[in-house]
C-alpha positions as a Markdown table, in Angstrom:
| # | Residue | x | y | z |
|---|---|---|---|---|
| 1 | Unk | -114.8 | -114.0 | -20.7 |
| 2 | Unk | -113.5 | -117.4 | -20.4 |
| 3 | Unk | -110.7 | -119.4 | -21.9 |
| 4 | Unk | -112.3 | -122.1 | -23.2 |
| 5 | Unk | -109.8 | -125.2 | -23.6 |
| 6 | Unk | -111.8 | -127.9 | -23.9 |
| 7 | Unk | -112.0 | -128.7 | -27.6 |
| 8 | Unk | -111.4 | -132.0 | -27.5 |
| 9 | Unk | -115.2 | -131.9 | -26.1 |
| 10 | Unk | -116.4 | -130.5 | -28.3 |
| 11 | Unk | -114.9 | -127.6 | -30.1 |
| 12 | Unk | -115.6 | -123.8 | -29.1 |
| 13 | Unk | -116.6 | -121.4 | -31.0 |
| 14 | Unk | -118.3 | -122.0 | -34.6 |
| 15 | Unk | -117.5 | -120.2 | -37.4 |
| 16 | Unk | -119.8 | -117.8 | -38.0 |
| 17 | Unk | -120.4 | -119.3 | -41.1 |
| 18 | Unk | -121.7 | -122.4 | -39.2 |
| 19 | Unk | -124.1 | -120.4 | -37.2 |
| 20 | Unk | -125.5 | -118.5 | -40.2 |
| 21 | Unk | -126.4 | -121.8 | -42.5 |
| 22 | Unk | -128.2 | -122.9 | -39.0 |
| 23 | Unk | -130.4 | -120.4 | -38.8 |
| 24 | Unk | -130.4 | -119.8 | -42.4 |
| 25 | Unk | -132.1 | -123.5 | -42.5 |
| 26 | Unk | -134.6 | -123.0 | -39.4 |
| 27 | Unk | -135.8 | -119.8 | -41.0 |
| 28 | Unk | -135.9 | -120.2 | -44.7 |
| 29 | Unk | -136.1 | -123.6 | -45.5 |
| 30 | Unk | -137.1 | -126.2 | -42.9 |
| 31 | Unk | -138.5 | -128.5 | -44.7 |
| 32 | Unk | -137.9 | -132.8 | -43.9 |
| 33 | Unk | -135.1 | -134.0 | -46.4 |
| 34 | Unk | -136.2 | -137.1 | -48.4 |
| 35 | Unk | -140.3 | -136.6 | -47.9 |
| 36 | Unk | -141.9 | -136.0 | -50.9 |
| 37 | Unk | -141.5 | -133.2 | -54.1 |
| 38 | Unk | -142.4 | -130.2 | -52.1 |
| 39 | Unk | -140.2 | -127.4 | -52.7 |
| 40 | Unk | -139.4 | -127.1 | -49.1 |
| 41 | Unk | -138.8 | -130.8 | -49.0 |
| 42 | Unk | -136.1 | -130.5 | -52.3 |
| 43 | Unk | -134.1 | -127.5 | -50.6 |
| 44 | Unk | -133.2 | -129.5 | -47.8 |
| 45 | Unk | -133.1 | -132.3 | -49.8 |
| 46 | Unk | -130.2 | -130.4 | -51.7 |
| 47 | Unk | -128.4 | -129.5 | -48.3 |
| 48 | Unk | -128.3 | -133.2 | -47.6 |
| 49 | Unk | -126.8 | -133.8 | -50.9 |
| 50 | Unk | -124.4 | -131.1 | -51.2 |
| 51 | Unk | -122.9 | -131.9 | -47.6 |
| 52 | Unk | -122.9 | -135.5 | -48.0 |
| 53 | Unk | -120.8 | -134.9 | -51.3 |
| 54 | Unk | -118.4 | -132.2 | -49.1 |
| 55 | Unk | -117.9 | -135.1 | -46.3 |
| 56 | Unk | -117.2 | -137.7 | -49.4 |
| 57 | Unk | -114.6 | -135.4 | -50.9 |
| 58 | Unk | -112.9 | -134.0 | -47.6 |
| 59 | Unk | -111.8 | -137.5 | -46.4 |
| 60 | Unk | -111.3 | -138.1 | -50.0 |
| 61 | Unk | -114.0 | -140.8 | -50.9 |
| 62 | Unk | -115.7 | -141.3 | -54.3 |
| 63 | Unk | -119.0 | -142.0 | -53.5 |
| 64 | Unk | -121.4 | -139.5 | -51.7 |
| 65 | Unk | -124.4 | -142.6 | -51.4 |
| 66 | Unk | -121.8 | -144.6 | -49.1 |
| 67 | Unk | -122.0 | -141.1 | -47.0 |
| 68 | Unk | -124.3 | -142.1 | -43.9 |
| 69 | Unk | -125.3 | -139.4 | -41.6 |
| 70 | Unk | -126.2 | -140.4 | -37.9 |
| 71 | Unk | -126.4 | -137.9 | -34.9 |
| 72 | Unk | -123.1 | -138.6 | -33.0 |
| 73 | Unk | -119.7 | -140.7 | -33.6 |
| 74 | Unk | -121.1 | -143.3 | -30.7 |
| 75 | Unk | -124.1 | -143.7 | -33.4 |
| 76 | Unk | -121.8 | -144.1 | -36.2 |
| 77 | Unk | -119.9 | -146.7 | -34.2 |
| 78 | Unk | -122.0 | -149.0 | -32.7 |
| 79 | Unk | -124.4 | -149.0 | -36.0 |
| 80 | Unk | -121.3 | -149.9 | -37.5 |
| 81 | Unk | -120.5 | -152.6 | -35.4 |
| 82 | Unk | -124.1 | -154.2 | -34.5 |
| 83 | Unk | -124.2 | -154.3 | -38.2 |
| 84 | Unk | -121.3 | -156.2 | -39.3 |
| 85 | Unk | -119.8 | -158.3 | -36.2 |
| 86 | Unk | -120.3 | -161.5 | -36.5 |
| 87 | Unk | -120.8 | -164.8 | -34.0 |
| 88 | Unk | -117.1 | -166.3 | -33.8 |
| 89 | Unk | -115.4 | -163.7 | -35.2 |
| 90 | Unk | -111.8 | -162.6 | -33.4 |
| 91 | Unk | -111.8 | -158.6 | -33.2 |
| 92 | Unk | -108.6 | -156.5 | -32.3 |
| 93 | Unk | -108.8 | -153.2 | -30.7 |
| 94 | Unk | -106.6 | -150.9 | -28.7 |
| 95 | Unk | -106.6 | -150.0 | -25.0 |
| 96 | Unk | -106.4 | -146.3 | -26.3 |
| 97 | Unk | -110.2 | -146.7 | -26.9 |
| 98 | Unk | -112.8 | -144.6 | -26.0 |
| 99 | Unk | -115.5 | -146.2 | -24.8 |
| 100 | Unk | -117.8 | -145.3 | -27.5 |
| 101 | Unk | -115.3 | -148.1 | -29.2 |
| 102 | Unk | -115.0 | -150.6 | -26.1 |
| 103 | Unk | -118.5 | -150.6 | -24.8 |
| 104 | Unk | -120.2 | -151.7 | -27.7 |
| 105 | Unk | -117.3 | -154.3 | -28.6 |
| 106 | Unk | -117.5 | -155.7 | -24.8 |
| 107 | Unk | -121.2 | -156.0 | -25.2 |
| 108 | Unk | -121.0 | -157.9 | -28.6 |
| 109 | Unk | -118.5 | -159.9 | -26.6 |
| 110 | Unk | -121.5 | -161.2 | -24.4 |
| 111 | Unk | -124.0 | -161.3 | -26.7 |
| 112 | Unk | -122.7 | -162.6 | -29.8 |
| 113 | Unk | -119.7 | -164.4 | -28.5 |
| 114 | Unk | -117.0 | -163.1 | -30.5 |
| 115 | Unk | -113.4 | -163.2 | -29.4 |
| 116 | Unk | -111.6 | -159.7 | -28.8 |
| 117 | Unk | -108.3 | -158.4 | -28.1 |
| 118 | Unk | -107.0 | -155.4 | -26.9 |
| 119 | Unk | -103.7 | -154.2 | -27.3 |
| 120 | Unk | -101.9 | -152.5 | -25.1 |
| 121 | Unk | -100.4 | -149.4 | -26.5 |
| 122 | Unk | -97.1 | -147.9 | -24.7 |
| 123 | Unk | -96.6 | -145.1 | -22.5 |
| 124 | Unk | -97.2 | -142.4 | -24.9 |
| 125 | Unk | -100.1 | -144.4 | -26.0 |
| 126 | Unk | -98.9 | -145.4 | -29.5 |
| 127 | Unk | -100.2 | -148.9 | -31.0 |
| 128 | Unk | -97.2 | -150.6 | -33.1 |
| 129 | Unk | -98.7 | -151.9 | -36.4 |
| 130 | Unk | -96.2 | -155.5 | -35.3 |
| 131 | Unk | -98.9 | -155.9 | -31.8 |
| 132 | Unk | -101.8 | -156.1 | -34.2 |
| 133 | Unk | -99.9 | -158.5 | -36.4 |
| 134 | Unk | -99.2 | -160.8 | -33.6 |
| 135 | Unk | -102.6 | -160.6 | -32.4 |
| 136 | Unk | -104.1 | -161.4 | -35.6 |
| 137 | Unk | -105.3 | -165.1 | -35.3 |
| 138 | Unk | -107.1 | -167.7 | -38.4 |
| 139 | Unk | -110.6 | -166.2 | -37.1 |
| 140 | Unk | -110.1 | -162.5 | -36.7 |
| 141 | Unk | -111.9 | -160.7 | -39.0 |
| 142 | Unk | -111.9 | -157.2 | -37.7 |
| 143 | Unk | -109.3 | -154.0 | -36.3 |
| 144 | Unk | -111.1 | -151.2 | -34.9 |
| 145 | Unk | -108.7 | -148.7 | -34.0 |
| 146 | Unk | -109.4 | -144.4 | -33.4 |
| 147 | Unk | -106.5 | -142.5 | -35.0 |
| 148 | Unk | -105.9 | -140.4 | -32.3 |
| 149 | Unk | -106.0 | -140.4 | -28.8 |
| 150 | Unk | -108.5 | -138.1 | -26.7 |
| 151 | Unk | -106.9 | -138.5 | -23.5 |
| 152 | Unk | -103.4 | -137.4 | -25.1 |
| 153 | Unk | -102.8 | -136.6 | -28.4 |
| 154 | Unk | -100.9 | -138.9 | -30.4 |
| 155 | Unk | -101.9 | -139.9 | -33.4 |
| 156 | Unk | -101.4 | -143.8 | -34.5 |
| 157 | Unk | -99.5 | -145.3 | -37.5 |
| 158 | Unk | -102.6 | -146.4 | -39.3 |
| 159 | Unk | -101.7 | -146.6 | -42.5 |
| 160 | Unk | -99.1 | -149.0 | -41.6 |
| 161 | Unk | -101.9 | -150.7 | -39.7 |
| 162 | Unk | -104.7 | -150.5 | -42.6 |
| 163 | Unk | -101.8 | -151.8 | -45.1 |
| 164 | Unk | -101.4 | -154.8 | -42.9 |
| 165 | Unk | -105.3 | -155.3 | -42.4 |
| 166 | Unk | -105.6 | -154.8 | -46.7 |
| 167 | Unk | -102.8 | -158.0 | -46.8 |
| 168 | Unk | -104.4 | -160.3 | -44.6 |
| 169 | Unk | -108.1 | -159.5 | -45.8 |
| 170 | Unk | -109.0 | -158.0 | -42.2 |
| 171 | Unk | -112.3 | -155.5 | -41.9 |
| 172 | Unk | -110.3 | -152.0 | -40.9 |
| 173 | Unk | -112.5 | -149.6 | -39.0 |
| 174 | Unk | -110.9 | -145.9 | -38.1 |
| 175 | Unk | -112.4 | -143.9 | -34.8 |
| 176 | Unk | -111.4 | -139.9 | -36.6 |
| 177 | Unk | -113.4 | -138.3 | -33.4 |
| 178 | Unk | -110.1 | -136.6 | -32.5 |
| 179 | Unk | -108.5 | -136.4 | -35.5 |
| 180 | Unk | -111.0 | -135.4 | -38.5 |
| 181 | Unk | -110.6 | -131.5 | -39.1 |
| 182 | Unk | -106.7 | -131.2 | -37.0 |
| 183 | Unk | -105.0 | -133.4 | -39.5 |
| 184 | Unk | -105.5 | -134.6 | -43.0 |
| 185 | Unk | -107.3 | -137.8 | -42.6 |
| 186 | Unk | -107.5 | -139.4 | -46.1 |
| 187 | Unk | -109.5 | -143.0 | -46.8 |
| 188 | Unk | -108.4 | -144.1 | -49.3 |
| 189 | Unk | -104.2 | -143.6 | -47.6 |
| 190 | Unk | -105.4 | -145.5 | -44.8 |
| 191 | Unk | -106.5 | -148.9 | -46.3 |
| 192 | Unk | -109.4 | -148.7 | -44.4 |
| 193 | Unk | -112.9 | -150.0 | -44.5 |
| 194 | Unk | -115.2 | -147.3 | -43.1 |
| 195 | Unk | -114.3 | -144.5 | -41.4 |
| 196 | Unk | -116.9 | -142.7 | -38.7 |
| 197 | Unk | -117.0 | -138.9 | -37.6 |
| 198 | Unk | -118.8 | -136.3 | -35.4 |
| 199 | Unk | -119.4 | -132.7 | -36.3 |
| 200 | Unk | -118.6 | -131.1 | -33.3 |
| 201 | Unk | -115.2 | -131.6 | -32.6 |
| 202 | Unk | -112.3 | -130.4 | -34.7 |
| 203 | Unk | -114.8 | -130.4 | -37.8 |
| 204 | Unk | -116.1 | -127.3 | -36.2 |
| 205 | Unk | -119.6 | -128.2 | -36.5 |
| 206 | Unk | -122.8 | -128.5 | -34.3 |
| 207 | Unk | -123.4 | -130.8 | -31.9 |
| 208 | Unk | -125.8 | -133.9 | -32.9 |
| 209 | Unk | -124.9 | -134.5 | -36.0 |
| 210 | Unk | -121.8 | -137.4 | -37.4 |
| 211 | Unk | -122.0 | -140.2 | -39.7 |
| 212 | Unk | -119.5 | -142.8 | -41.1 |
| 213 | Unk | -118.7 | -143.5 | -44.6 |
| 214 | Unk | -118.8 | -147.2 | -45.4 |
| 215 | Unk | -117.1 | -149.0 | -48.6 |
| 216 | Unk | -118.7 | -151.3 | -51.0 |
| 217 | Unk | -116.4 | -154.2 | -49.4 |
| 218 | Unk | -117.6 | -154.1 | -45.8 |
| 219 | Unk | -121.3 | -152.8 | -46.7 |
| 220 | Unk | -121.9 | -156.2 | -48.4 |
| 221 | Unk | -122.2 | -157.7 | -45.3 |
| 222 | Unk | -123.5 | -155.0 | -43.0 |
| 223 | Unk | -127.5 | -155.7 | -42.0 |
| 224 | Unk | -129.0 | -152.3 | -41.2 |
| 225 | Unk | -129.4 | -152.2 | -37.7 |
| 226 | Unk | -132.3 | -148.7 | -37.4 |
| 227 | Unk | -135.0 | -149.8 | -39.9 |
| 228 | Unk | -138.0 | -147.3 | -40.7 |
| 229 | Unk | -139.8 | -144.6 | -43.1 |
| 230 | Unk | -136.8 | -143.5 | -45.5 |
| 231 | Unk | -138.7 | -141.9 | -47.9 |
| 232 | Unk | -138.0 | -144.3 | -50.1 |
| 233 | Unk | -139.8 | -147.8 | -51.4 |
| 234 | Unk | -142.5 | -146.7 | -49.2 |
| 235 | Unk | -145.0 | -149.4 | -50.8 |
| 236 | Unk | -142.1 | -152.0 | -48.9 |
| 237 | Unk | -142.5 | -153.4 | -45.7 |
| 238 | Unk | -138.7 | -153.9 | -45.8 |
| 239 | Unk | -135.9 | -151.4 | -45.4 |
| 240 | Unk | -133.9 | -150.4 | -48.7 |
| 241 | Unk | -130.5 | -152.4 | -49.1 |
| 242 | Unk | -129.0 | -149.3 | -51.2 |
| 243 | Unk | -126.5 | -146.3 | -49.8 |
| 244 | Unk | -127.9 | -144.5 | -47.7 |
| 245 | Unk | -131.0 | -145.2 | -47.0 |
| 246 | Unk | -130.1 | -148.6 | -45.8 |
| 247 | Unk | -128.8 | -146.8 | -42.5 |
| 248 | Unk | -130.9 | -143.6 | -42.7 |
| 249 | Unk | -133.9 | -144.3 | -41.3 |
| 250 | Unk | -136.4 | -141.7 | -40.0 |
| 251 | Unk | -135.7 | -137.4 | -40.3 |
| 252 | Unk | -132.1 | -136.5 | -40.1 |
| 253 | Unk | -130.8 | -133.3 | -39.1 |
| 254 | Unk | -130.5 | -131.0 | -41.2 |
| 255 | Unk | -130.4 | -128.2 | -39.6 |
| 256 | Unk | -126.9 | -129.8 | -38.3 |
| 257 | Unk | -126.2 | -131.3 | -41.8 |
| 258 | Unk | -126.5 | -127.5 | -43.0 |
| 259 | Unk | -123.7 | -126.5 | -40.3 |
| 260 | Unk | -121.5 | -129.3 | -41.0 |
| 261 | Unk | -121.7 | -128.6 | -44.8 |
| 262 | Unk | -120.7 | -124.7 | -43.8 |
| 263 | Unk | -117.9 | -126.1 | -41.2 |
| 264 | Unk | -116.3 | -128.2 | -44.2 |
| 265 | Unk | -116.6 | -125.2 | -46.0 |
| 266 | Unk | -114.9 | -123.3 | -43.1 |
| 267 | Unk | -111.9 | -125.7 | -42.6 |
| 268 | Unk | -111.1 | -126.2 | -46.8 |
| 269 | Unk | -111.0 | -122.4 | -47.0 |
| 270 | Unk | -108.5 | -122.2 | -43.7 |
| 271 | Unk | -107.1 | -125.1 | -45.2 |
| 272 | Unk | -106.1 | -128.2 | -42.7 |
| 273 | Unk | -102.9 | -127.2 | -43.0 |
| 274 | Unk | -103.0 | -123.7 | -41.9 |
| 275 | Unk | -105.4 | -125.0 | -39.2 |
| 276 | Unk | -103.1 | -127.9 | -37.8 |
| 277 | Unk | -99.6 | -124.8 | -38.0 |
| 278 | Unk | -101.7 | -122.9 | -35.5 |
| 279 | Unk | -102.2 | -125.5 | -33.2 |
| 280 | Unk | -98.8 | -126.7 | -33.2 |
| 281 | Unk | -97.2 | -123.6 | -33.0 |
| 282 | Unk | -99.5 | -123.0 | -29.7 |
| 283 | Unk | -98.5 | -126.4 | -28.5 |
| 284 | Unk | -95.2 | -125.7 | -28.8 |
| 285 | Unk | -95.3 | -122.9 | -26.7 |
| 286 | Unk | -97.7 | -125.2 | -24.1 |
| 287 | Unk | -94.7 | -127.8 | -23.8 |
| 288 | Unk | -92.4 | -125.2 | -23.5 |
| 289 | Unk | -93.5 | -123.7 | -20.4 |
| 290 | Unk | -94.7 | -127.1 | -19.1 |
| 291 | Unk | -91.4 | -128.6 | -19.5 |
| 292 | Unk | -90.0 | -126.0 | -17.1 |
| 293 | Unk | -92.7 | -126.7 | -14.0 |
| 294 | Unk | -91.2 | -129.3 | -12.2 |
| 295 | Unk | -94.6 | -129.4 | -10.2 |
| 296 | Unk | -96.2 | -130.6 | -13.5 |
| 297 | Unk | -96.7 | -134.1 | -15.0 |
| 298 | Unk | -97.2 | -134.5 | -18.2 |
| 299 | Unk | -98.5 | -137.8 | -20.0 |
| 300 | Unk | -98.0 | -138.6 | -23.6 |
| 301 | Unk | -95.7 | -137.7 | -26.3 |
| 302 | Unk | -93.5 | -134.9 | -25.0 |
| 303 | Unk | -93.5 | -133.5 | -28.6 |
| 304 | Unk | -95.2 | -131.4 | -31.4 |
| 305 | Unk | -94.7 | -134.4 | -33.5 |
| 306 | Unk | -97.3 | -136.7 | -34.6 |
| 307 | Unk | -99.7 | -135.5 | -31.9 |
| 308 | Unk | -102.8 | -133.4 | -31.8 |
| 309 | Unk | -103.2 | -130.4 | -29.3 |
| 310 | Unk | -104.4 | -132.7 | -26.7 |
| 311 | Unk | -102.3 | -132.7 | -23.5 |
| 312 | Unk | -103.3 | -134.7 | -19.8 |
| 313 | Unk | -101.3 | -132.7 | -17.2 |
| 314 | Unk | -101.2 | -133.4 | -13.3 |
| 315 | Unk | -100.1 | -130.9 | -10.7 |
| 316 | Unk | -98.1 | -132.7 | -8.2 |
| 317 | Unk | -100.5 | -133.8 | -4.9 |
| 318 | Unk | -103.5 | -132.0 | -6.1 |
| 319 | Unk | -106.1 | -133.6 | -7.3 |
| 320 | Unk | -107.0 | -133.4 | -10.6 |
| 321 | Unk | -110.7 | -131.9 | -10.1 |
| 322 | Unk | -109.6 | -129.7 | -7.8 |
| 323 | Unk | -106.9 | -128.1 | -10.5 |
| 324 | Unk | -109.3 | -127.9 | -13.1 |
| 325 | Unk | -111.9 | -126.3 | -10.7 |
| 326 | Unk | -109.1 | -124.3 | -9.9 |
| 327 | Unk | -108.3 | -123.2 | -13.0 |
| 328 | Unk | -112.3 | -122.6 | -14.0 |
| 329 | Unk | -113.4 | -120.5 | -10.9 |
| 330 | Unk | -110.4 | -118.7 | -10.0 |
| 331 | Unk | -109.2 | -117.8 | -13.5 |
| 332 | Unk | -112.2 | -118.3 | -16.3 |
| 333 | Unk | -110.1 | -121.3 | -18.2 |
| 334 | Unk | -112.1 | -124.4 | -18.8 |
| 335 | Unk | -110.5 | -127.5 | -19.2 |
| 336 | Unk | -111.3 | -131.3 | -18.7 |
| 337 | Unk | -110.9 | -133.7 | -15.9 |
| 338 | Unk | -111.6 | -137.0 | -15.6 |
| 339 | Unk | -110.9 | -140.4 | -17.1 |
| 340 | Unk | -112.1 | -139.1 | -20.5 |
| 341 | Unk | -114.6 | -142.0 | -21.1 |
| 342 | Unk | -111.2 | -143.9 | -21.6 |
| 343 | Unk | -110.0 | -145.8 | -18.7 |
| 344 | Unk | -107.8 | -148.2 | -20.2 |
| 345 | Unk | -105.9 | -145.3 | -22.1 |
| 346 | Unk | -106.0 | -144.0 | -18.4 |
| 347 | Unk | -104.3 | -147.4 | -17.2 |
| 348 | Unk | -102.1 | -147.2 | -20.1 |
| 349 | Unk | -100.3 | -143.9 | -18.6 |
| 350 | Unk | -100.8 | -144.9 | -15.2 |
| 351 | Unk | -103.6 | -142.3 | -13.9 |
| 352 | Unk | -106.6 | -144.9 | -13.9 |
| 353 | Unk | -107.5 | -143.8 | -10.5 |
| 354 | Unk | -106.8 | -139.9 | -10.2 |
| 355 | Unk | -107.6 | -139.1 | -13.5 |
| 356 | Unk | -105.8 | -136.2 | -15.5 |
| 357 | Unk | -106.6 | -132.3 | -16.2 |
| 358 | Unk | -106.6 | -132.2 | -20.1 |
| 359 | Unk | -105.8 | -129.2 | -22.0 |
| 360 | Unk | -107.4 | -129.4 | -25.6 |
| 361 | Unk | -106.1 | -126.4 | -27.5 |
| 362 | Unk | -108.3 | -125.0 | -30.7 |
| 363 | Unk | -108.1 | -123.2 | -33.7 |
| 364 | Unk | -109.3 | -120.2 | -32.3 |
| 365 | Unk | -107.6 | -120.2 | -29.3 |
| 366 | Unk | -104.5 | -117.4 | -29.0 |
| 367 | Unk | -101.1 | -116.8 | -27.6 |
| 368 | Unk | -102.8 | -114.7 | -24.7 |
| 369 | Unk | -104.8 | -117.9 | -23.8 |
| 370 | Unk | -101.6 | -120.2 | -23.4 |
| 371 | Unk | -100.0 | -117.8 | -21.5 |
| 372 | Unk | -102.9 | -116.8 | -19.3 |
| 373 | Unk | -103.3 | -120.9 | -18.8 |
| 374 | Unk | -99.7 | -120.8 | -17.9 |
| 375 | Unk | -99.6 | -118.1 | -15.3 |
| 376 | Unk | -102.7 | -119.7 | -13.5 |
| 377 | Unk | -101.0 | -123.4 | -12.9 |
| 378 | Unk | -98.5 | -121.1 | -11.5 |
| 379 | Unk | -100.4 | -119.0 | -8.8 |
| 380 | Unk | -102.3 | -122.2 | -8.4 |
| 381 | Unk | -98.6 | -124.0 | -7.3 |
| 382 | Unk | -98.0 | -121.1 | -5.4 |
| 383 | Unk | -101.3 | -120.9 | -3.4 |
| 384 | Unk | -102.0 | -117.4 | -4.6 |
């Protein structure tokens, strides 16, 4: 059986739990949320609700209408962003983006000809909140910033940032792919104005399903950019301006709302807390043995401290898709190479054109798997 560390991909395995309510939904219920009074129709209508409330209250949010569901985080985003940016608006990033951030701002950069900024973060990849405040110019109106990094870990001082953006009446938009489900990741803490999310990852739900939750603030100006049947003001020929059906047009997934709503369920009864001990304590024991390879790079925070069980390792002159094929067909242990979909984060550490080997440890990964992951790096040095 393989090691699988590759969560920051998507995360591997579900809870049981998760895989239950799936097929608990496909079989029993099945019915098309929103459409119409059948009883079918209000059972998944009630799995809608109930995990749109569970999403409101784990990032700790007191409205489950601003809740929007969408099929991925790049959904989430660029809805988000389409919706709101403006012509002549100055927006801020980071260059630890993933491009599910940068793509959509560089095209709004063509199209609508906005200004935009990106920050360069330092070599572990952090994003001082005093950068954004010198980059902040009369027209910027937006920060869009992801609270952890996918190519290394670290997680940024956003609250710091969001009190700053709060001050200066600046849009603040959070990127939790990474972080929701590893850390505590609380909206209301982080001054910010919406805040978008996948299932997959660390929320240890299904793949296709995300969302974003969106304040009253920053909704006020957001034009829906998906219009269509809602269920809703059918006799209208335009889309709804109220939470949610504004952005929710057309069926959603429920089958994958269902397994989100069980993965919530999952993580509050683990407790974040319990979840993000685990991980640490395994990362600990991953820098450990790291730190004594001299035949290893590392990139990033050389530390258990604010940093998510992402690592981006090298093995001196190997090439990084030959280590990880390595590692995969010699030894059963899956990890990532690449550029991560994040090639200024890349640039930032200096790997823009080899890449890294990144090892995304998960909840239910074990002691046996670190040390197994150790060993092979090993034998892989040694030519064995």
């Amino acid at each position: 059986m393989s090691i699988y560390l590759d969560n920051a991909s998507t995360s591997f395995p579900k809870p049981k739990e998760v895989l239950d309510s799936i097929n608990n939904f496909m079989i029993n219920l099945g019915g098309n949320s929103g459409r119409g009074s059948s009883s079918s129709s209000l059972k998944s209508s009630h799995v809608t609700y109930n995990c749109r409330e569970a999403v409101a209250q784990f990032f700790n949010f007191n409205k489950s209408e601003n809740v929007i569901f969408t099929n991925n985080i790049t959904s989430s985003l660029n809805i988000l962003l389409n919706s709101i940016v403006q012509e002549g608006w100055h927006v801020i990033t980071s260059t630890m983006e993933h491009n599910s951030v940068l793509r959509p701002l560089f095209k709004l950069k063509e199209e609508r000809n906005i200004e935009l900024t990106v920050v360069q973060a330092d070599n572990n990849g952090f994003v001082a909140a005093a950068d954004i405040d010198n980059a902040i110019k009369d027209n910027t109106k937006l920060v869009i910033l992801s609270q952890a990094s996918n190519v290394i870990g670290n997680i940024q001082p956003l609250k710091e940032i969001g009190e700053l953006c709060r001050k200066k009446s600046i849009y603040f938009i959070i990127d939790t792919a990474q972080s929701a489900g590893g850390i505590n990741v609380d909206f209301k803490e982080l001054n910010c104005n919406a805040l978008a999310f996948t299932g997959h990852k660390g929320l240890l739900g299904p793949q296709g399903i995300g969302g974003f939750i969106i304040d009253d603030d920053l909704n006020d100006i957001a034009k829906p950019v998906f219009v269509g049947g809602t269920g809703s003001m059918s006799y209208s020929l335009v889309q709804p301006d109220f939470l949610p059906d504004k952005f929710e047009s057309g069926t959603l997934n429920t089958p994958g709302i269902a397994g989100l709503y069980s993965a919530i369920n999952y993580i509050n009864k683990e407790t974040i807390n319990a979840i993000h001990t685990k991980e640490m304590y395994l990362s600990r024991l991953l820098l450990d043995d790291l730190n004594n390879m001299d035949y290893i790079t590392l990139y990033g925070p050389n530390t258990t401290i604010n940093r998510l069980s992402t690592f981006s390792i090298n093995l001196n002159d190997m090439n990084s898709n030959e280590f990880s094929y390595y590692l995969d067909s010699k030894y059963n242990i899956i990890t990532r190479t690449g550029l991560h979909c994040a090639p200024l984060a890349h640039k930032t550490i200096g790997t823009e054109n080899m890449g890294t080997v990144r090892i995304s440890i998960g909840y239910f990964n074990t002691v046996e798997d670190i040390k197994s992951l150790i060993d092979a790096i090993y034998h892989i040095h040694k030519g064995v």
